[in-house]
Structure formats: structure tokens, C-alpha cells
Residue, then its C-alpha position, 0 to 999 in steps of 0.5 A: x631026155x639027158x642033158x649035155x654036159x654043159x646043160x647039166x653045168x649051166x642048171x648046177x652053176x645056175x641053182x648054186x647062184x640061187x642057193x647062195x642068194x637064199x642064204x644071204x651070202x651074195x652082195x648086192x649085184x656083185x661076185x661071180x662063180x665060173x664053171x669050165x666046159x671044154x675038157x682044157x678049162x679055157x672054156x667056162x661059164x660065167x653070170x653076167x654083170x649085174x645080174x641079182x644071184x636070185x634072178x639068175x637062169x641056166x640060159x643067163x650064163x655066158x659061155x666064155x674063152x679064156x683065150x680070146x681077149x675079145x670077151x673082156x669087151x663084151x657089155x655083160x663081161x664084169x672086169x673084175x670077174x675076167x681078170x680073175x675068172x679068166x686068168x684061173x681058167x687060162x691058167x689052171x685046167x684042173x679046176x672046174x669051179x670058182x667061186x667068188x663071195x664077200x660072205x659077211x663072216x669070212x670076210x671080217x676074218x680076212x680083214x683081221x692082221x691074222x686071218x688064220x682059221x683057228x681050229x675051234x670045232x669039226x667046222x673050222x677044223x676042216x680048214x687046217x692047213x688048208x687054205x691060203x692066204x692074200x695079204x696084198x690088196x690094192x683095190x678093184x682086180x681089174x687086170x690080167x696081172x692080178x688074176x695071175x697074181x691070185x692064180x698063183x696062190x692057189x697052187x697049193x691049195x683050192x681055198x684062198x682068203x682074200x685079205x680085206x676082200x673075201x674068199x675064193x673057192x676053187x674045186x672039180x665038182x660044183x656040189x662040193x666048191x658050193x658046201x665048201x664055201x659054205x662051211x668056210x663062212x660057218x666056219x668063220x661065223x662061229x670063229x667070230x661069234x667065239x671071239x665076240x665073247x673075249x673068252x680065251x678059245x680051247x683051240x683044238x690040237x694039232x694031231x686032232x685038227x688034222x685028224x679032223x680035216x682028213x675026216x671031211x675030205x673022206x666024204x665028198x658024197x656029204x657035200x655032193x648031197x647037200x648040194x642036191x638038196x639045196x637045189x632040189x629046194x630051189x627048184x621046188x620054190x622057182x622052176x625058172x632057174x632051169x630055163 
């Protein structure tokens, strides 16, 4: 039997919960990943407060209105999560996927006075000029304005450290948001295992750190794939995650 459209994203969002949970880049009960349904954005899927990443099925999700503030107030609703999953899916019908970690890697790096991705090899290569930057933490993003606020910043761009937070990811595709957030933090972790050494880097060339970043986005099929066989190895382990 074929799924729905919003099946198949409930299963997917789901699997990418357990994927991230199994790598151990989730935190404790925190962080949130969306999923829009509707073919505006406004409509988008979103886990529920509290719930353990490695706990979650496709039926947990709950199916949001970025238009009605009613669901601010709903108990499963984290506030964090509305003022900035809400207001990017208001806001930016373009973007289908966002993912929101404080993966320990990527997170040192945004707590660094420059948190720049220093092009060292072919991982942190694929973020050359191509990532934003916050610089202005105050805490808890629990307002409309502050999802705005991180909203705009990623105008330019689908990738946003959070500086002294951690990251966000936005994308069209979910397999592709899920490899991407997760050579962010390789990336990070051989930046940071690089610089633990206090050896000078052999940071790469302008020229071939661009070359490099426009290789990666010649393959989305990589990450796609990767995805699949991330998942593949999920259900295998818990068949839950499709209930």
C-alpha cells in the first residue's frame, strides 16, 4: 500500500530522531526537528516536548499550524521550539526541513570568539562560505521575535551556528538536512581535534575550498543514500519507529 505524502515524512522525520539518538548528537530530552506538509509551509510536523529521540514514532509527531498561535499553548508544544519552528515555517516556504542540535562538536566551535569552519579537509571544505553566523545569544528562544530574529539570518543561507548554542540546519529534503547536520559536526570534530594538537592547520586554499564545496553539492544522491541506509538500519533494530 503507498503511503501519503505526510506519511512518508512522518516515517522519515521519525527515523531521522532515532538515526541522530544512535549517534549520540541528541541532548537529553532537548532539540527539535520540523518537517512542513502542506504545500505553503505553514503546516509542519514537530516532536513533542520531552520525548527521548530514541523513543520517538512517526504517530508522536505533532502536526502544527504556524498560523494559529493556539498551538503555543498546546502541553506537548515546547516554547523554544514554536518561536523558532514556527516562525521559519511562517516565514520561509522554501524550506521543508529544520533541524535543531547542540551536537557537542559544532557546539565548542560556535562558543569560539570566531567560529568560522576552517576549510582543513574535504569535511569542512563543504562549508566554505556557507554558513551563517549568530553572534547574539540571550538566552532561551522563547519568543516570536527571536525566531524572526533567526529567521532572517538564514536568508542567505540554510546553515546557521548558533553562537554558544549550537546549530541549525534548514534544507528541501530530509535526507539531505540529516547528512548535512551530520558532517557539520564532523566537520567540527576533526576542526577541534586539529586544533587540540596546537600545531599550525594547512588550511586549504580559497580556489580548492570552493572547488571542494561545489563538489558536495554536485551529489545530493550521496546524502540521500546515506540517509537510507541510516534508516534502513534503524528499522531493522526497532520496527517502532513506523508505528
Amino acid at each position: 500500500m503507498s503511503l501519503s505524502t505526510e506519511e512518508q515524512i512522518r516515517i522519515d522525520l521519525a527515523a531521522t530522531f532515532r538515526i541522530v539518538a544512535h549517534l549520540g548528537m541528541h541532548e537529553a530530552v532537548a532539540n527539535h526537528f520540523s518537517a512542513a506538509v502542506s504545500e505553503d509551509g505553514k503546516k509542519f510536523l514537530l516532536n513533542p516536548k520531552w520525548k527521548h529521540f530514541s523513543r520517538i514514532r512517526a504517530s508522536d509527531l505533532l502536526l502544527l499550524d504556524a498560523d494559529d498561535t493556539s498551538n503555543k499553548e498546546h502541553k506537548d508544544v515546547d516554547a523554544t521550539a514554536w518561536s523558532i519552528h514556527g516562525q521559519i515555517h511562517q516565514r520561509m516556504p522554501e524550506v521543508r526541513v529544520v533541524l535543531h542540535l547542540h551536537p557537542v562538536y559544532t557546539t565548542a566551535i560556535s562558543a569560539l570568539k570566531n567560529p568560522a569552519i576552517l576549510p582543513i579537509d574535504q569535511n569542512t571544505a563543504r562549508y566554505f562560505n556557507r554558513v551563517s553566523f549568530d553572534t547574539m545569544y540571550g538566552g532561551m528562544a522563547d519568543t516570536d521575535e527571536e525566531g524572526a530574529r533567526l529567521a532572517a539570518l538564514l536568508a542567505n543561507n540554510h546553515r546557521l551556528m548558533m553562537g554558544n548554542h549550537g546549530v541549525m540546519v534548514t534544507g528541501n529534503n530530509i535526507g539531505v538536512a540529516f547528512d548535512d547536520i551530520w558532517t557539520l559536526e564532523r566537520a567540527c570534530q576533526i576542526l577541534v581535534t586539529a586544533l587540540s594538537t596546537g600545531q599550525p592547520l594547512n588550511v586549504l586554499s580559497d580556489e580548492v575550498a570552493e572547488k571542494t564545496a561545489q563538489d558536495w553539492e554536485g551529489i545530493p544522491d550521496f546524502s540521500r543514500q546515506h540517509f537510507e541506509e541510516m534508516k534502513e538500519i534503524i528499522i531493522r533494530q526497532d520496527p517502532s519507529v513506523l508505528d
